[in-house]
VOKOL-731031 format. One record per residue (C-alpha): residue in three letters; x negated, y negated, z negated. Coordinates in steps of 0.05 Angstrom, whole numbers, plus 32768, in hexadecimal, padded with zeros to 4 digits. Layout:
[tordren 'ALA' [X Y Z]]
...
This chain:
[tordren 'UNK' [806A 7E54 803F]]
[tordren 'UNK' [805F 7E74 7FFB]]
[tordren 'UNK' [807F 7EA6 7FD0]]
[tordren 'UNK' [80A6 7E6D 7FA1]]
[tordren 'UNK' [80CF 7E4D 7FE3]]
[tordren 'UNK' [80D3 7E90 8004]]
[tordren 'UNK' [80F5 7EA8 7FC5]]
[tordren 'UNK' [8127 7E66 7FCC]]
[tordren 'UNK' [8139 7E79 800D]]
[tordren 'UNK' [8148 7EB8 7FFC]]
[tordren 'UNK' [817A 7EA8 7FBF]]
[tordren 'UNK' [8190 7E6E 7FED]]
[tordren 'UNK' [81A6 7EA6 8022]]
[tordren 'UNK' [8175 7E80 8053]]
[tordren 'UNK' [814C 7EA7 8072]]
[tordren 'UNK' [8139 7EC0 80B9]]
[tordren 'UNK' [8136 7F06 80D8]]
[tordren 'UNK' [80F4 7F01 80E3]]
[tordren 'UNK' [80BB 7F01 80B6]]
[tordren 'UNK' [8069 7F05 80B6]]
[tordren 'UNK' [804E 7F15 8071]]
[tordren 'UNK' [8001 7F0E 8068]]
[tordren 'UNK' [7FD7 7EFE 8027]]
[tordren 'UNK' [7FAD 7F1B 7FF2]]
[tordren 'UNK' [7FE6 7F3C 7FD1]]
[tordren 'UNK' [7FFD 7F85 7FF7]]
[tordren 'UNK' [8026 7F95 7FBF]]
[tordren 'UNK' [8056 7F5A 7FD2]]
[tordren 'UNK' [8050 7F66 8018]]
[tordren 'UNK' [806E 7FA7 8007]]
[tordren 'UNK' [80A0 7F91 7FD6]]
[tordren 'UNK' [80C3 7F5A 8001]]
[tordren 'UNK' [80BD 7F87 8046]]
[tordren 'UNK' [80DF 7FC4 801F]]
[tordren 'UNK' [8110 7F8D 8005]]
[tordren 'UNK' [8125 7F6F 8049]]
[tordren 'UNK' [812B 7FA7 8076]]
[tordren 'UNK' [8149 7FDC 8039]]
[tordren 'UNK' [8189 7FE1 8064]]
[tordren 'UNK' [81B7 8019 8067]]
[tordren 'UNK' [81C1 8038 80AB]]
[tordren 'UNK' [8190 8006 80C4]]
[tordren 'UNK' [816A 8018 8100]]
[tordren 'UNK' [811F 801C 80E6]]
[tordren 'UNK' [80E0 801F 810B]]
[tordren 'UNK' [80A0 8012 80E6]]
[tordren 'UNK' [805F 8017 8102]]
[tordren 'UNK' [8021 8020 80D4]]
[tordren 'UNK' [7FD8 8000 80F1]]
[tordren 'UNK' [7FC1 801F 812D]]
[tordren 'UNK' [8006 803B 813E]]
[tordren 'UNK' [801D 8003 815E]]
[tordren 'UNK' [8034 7FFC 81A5]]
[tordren 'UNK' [8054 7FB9 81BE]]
[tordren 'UNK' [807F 7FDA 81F5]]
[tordren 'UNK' [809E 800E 81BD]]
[tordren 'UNK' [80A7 7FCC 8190]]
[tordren 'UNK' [80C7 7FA7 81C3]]
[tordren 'UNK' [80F6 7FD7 81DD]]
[tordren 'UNK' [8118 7FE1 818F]]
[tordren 'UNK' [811E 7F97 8186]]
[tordren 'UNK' [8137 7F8F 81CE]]
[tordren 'UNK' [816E 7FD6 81CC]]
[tordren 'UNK' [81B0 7FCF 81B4]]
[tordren 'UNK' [81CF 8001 8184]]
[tordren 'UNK' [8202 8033 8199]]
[tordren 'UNK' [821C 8035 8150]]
[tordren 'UNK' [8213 7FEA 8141]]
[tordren 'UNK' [81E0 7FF8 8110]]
[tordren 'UNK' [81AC 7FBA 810C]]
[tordren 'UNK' [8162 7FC9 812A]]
[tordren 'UNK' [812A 7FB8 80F9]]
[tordren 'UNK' [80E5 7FBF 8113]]
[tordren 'UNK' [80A5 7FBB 80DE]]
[tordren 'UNK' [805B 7FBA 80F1]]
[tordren 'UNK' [802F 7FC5 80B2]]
[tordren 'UNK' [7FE6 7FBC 80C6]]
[tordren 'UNK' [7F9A 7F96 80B4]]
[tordren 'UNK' [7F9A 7F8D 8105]]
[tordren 'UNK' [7FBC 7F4E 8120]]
[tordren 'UNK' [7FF1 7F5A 814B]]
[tordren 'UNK' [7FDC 7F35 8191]]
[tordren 'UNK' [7FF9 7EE9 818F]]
[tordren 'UNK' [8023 7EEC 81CE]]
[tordren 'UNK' [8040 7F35 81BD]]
[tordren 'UNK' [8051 7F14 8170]]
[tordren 'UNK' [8074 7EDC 8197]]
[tordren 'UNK' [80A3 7F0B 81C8]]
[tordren 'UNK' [80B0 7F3A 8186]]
[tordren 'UNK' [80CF 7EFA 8172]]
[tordren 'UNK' [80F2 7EE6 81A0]]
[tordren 'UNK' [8118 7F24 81A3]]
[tordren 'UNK' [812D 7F16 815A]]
[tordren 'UNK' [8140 7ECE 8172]]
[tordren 'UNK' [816E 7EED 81A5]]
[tordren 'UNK' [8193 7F17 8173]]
[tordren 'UNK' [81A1 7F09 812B]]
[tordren 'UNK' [81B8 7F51 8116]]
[tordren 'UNK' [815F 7F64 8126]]
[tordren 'UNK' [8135 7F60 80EE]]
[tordren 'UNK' [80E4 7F5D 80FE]]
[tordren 'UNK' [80B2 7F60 80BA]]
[tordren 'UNK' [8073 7F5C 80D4]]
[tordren 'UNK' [8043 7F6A 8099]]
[tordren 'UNK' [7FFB 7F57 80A0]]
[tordren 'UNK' [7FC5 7F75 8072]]
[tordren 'UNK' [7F8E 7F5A 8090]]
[tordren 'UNK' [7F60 7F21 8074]]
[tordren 'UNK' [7F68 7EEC 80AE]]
[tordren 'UNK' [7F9E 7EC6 8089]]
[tordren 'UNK' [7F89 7E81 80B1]]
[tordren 'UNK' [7FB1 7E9B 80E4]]
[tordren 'UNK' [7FF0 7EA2 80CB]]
[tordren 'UNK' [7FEA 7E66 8097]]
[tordren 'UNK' [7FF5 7E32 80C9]]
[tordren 'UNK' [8041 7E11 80D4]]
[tordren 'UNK' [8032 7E0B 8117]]
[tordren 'UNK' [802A 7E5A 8127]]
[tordren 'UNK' [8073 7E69 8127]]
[tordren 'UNK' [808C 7E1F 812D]]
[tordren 'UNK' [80B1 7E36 816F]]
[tordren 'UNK' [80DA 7E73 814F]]
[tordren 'UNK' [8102 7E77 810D]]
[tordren 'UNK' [80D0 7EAC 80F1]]
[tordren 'UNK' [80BD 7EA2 80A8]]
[tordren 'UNK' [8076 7EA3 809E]]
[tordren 'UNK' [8064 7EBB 8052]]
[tordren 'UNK' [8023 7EB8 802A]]
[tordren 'UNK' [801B 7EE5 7FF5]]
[tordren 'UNK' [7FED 7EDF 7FBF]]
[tordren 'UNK' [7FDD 7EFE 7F82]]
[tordren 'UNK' [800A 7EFC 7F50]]
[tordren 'UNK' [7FF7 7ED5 7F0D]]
[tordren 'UNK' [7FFC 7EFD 7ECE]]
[tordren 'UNK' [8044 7EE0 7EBE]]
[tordren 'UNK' [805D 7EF6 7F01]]
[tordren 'UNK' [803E 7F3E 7F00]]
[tordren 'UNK' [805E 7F43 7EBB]]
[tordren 'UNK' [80A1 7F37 7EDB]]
[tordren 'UNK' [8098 7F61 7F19]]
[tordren 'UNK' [8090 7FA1 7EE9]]
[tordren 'UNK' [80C7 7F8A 7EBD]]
[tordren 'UNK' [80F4 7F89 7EFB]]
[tordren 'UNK' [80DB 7FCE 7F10]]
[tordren 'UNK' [80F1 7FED 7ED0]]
[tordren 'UNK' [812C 7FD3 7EC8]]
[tordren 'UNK' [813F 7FE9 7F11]]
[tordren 'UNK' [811E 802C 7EFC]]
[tordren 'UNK' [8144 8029 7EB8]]
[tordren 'UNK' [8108 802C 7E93]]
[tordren 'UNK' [8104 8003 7E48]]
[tordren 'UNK' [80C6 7FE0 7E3B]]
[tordren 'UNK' [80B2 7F95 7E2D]]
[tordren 'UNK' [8086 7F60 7E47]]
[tordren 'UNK' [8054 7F6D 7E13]]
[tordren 'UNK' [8050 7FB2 7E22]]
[tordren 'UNK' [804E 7FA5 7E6F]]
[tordren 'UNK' [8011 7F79 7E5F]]
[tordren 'UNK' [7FE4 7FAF 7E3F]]
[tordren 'UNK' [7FFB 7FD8 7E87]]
[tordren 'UNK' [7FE9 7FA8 7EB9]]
[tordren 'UNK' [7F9D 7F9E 7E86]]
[tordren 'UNK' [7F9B 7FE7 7E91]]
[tordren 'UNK' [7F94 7FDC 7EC8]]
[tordren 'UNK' [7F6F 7F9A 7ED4]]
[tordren 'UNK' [7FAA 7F73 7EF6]]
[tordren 'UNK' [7FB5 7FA0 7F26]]
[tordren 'UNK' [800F 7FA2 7F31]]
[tordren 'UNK' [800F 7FD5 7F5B]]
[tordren 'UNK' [7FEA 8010 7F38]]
[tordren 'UNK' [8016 7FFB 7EF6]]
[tordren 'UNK' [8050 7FF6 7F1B]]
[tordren 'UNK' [804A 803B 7F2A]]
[tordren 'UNK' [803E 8052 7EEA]]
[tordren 'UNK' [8087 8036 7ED1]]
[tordren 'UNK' [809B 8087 7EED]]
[tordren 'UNK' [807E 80A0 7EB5]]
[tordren 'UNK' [80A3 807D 7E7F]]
[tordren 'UNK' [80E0 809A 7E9C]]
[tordren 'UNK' [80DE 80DD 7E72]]
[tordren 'UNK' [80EB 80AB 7E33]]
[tordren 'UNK' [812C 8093 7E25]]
[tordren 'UNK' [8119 8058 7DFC]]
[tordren 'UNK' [80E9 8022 7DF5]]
[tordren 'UNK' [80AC 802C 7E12]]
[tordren 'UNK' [806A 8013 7DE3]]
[tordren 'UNK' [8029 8008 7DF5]]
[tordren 'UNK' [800B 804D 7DD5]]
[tordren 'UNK' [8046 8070 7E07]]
[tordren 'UNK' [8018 8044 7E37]]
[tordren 'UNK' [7FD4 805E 7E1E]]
[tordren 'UNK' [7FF6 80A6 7E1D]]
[tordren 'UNK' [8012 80A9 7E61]]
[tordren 'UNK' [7FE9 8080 7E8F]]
[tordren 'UNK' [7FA8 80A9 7EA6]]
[tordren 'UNK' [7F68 8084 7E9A]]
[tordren 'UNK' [7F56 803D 7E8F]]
[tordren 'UNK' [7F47 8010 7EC6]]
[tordren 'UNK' [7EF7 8013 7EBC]]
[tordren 'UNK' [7EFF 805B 7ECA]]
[tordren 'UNK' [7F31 8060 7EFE]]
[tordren 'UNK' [7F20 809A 7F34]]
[tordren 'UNK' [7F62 8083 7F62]]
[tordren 'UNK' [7F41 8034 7F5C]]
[tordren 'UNK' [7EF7 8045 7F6C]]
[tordren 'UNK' [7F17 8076 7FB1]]
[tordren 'UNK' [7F3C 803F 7FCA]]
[tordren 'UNK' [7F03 8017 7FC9]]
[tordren 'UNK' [7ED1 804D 7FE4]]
[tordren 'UNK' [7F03 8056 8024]]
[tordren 'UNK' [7F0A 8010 802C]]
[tordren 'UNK' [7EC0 800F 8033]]
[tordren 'UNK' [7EB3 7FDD 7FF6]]
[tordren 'UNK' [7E86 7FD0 7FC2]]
[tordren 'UNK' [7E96 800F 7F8D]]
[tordren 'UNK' [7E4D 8016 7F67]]
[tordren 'UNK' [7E71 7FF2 7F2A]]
[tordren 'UNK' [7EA4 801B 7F28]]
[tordren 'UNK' [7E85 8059 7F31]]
[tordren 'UNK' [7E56 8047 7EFA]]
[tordren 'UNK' [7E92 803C 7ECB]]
[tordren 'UNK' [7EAA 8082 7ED8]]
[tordren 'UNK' [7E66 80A7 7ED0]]
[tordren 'UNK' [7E5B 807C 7E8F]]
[tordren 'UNK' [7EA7 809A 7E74]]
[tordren 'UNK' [7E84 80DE 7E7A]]
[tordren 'UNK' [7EA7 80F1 7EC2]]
[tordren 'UNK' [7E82 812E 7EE5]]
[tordren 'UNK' [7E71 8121 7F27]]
[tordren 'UNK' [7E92 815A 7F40]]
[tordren 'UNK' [7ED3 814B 7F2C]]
[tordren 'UNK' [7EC3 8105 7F4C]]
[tordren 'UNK' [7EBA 8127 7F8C]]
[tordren 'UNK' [7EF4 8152 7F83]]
[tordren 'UNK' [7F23 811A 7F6C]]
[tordren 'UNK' [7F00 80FA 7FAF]]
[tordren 'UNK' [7F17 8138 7FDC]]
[tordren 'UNK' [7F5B 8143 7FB7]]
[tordren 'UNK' [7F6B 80FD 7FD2]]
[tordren 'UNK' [7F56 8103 8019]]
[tordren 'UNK' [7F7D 8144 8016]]
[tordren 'UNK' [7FB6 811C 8003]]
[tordren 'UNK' [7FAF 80DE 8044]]
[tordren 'UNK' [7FA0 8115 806A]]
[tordren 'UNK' [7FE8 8131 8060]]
[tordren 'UNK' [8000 80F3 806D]]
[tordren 'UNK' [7FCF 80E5 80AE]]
[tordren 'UNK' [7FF3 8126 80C3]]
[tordren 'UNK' [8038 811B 80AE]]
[tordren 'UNK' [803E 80D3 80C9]]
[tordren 'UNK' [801D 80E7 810E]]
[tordren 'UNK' [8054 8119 8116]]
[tordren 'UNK' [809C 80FE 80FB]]
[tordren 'UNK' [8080 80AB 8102]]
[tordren 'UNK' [808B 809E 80B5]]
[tordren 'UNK' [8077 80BB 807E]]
[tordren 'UNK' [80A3 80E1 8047]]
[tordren 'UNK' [8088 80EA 8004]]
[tordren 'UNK' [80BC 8123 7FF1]]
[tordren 'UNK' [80A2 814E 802D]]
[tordren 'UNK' [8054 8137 8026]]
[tordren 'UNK' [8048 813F 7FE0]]
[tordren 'UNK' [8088 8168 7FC9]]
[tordren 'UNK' [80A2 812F 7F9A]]
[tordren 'UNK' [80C5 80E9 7FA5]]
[tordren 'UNK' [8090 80AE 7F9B]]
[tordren 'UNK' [8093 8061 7F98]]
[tordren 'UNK' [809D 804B 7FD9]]
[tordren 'UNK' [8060 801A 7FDA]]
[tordren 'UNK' [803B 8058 7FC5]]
[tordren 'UNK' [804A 807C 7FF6]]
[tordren 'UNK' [803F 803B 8029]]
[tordren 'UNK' [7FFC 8030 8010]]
[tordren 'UNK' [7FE8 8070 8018]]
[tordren 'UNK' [800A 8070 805F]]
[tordren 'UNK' [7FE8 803A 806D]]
[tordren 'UNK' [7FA2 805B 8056]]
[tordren 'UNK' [7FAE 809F 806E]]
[tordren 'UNK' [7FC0 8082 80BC]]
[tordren 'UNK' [7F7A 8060 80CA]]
[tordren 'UNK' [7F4E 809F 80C4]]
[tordren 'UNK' [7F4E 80C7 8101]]
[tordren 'UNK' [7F57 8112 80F4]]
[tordren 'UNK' [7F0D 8125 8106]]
[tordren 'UNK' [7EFA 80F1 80D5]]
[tordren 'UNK' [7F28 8122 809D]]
[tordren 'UNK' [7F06 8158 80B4]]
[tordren 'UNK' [7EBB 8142 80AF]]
[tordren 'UNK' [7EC4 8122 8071]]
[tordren 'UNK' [7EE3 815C 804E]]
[tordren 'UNK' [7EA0 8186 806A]]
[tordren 'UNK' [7E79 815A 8048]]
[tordren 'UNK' [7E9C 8155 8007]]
[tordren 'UNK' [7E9E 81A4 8003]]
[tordren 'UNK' [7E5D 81A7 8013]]
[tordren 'UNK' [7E3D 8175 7FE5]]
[tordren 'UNK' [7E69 819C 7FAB]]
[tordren 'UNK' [7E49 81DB 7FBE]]
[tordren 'UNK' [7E11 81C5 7FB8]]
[tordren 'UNK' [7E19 81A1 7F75]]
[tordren 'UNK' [7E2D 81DE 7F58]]
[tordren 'UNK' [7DF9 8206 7F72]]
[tordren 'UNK' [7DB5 81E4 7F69]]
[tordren 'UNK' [7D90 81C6 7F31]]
[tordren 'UNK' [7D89 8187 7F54]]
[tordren 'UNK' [7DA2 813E 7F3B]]
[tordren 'UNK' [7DEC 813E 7F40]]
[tordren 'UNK' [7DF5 80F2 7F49]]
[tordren 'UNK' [7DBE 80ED 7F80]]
[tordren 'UNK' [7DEC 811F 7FA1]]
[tordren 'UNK' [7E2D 80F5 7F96]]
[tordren 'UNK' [7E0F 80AF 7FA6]]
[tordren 'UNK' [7DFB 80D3 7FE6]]
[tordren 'UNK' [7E36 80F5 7FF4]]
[tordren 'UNK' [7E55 80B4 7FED]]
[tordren 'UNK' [7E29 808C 801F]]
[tordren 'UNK' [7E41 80C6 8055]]
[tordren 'UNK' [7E84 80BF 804E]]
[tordren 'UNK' [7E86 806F 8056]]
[tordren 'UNK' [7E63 8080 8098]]
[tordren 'UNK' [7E91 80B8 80A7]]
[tordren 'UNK' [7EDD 8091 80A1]]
């Protein structure tokens, strides 16, 4: 199904205690697994990509609570959960109402999960998620501020989400910084506040870079706005720094905390994205990368020769590297 009948079902008070989100949209994959499993006292166990183990899974659907609390398992990952493990995961969810299973899929396969027939035998709701069109962008910041009590109008939220070029979740997470006003925000609060414009972007063109995609455009937009290539690179290690702490944290406690990582509170599909990021480089990966990076900047600062060669070059290595 998509987002329109899931939406029905939910003001309806239909729905199932089992769900698999996939589509092109992560921000709403976020935003309705954080809405369906934000339940207090609720026994959580979320699992981010390669963290996932089907005997672990199982046993939390399948244990009862001492306290009567309910037992909510979510799998976030680009991987596809084997068919017949999905199926039992289920099942276990069929057996007891009180469970709650979100199993988010970012991967790009969405043929398999777009079919009625996949979960035909089970009472899991299968959702597609795409995009959303300007109009529904406009209202999924408007909804954030008020919930954040934060002033500002649709015309206003319009020059944000141009900012930057559509994209809900980076102006979502600007909404934060029109807290320190207590009035109506306007669009030159907008210009002030929000760092950069899209075409110029550093956080944009990093994703991308880690994700192993096209960033040439991108990084020609920066250079263009007068960046210097070493902050690039240092924006570029700052960032890694920053999964890195994550990598770490998650590996140790299971889930990350954004008040312990970073030393302040953050969105919470901030801090899943970057979870979500930070979990599929290995550690030695971290370590090589940051090598290089150090060493390229060294080297930028101390030589004559062409900075960008160095940077396009740097950047080549580090694809290779994650």
């Amino acid at each position: 199904m998509y987002k329109s009948e899931f939406d029905k079902h939910i003001q309806n008070k239909t729905i199932s205690n089992s769900f698999v989100f996939f589509g092109e949209s992560p921000f709403l994959i976020d935003m309705y697994t954080k809405m369906l499993t934000n339940i207090d006292d609720a026994n959580i166990l979320t699992y981010y990509h390669d963290e996932y183990d089907f005997n672990s899974a199982k046993a939390h659907l399948s244990q009862g609570s001492l306290f009567g609390d309910r037992n909510i398992l979510i799998i976030k990952s680009e991987k596809k959960v084997p068919k017949k493990e999905l199926d039992i995961l289920l099942q276990f969810c069929e057996k007891n109402s009180e469970n709650i299973f979100v199993y988010a899929y970012y991967g790009s396969d969405h043929k398999t999960y777009n079919n009625k027939k996949a979960f035909a035998k089970t009472k899991a709701m299968s959702v597609r998620f795409f995009h959303p069109k300007e109009y529904e962008a406009q209202n999924l910041i408007m909804q954030i501020a008020e919930e954040k009590n934060v002033k500002i109008d649709k015309y206003t939220i319009s020059h944000l989400l141009k900012i930057h070029n559509g994209n809900v979740a980076l102006s979502a997470n600007e909404i934060d910084k029109f807290r320190v006003y207590d009035r109506e925000i306007t669009t030159k609060d907008v210009d002030t506040l929000v760092y950069g414009l899209a075409e110029v972007n550093l956080d944009e063109f990093i994703k991308k870079l880690l994700e192993k995609k096209d960033y040439r455009d991108d990084l020609k937009n920066i250079l263009e706005h007068g960046e210097d290539e070493i902050r690039i690179l240092g924006a570029i290690t700052a960032y890694l720094t920053q999964l890195y702490m994550f990598n770490i944290y998650i590996r140790v406690n299971g889930a990350p905390n954004a008040l312990e990582i970073l030393g302040y509170p953050a969105p919470a599909f901030v801090v899943e994205q970057k979870a979500a990021v930070a979990i599929k480089i290995k550690p030695t990966a971290y370590f090589r990368v940051h090598e290089l990076l150090l060493f390229s900047e060294l080297k930028m600062k101390s030589s004559h020769n062409d900075k960008s060669a160095i940077l396009f070059s740097t950047l080549i290595k580090l694809q290779k590297l994650i």
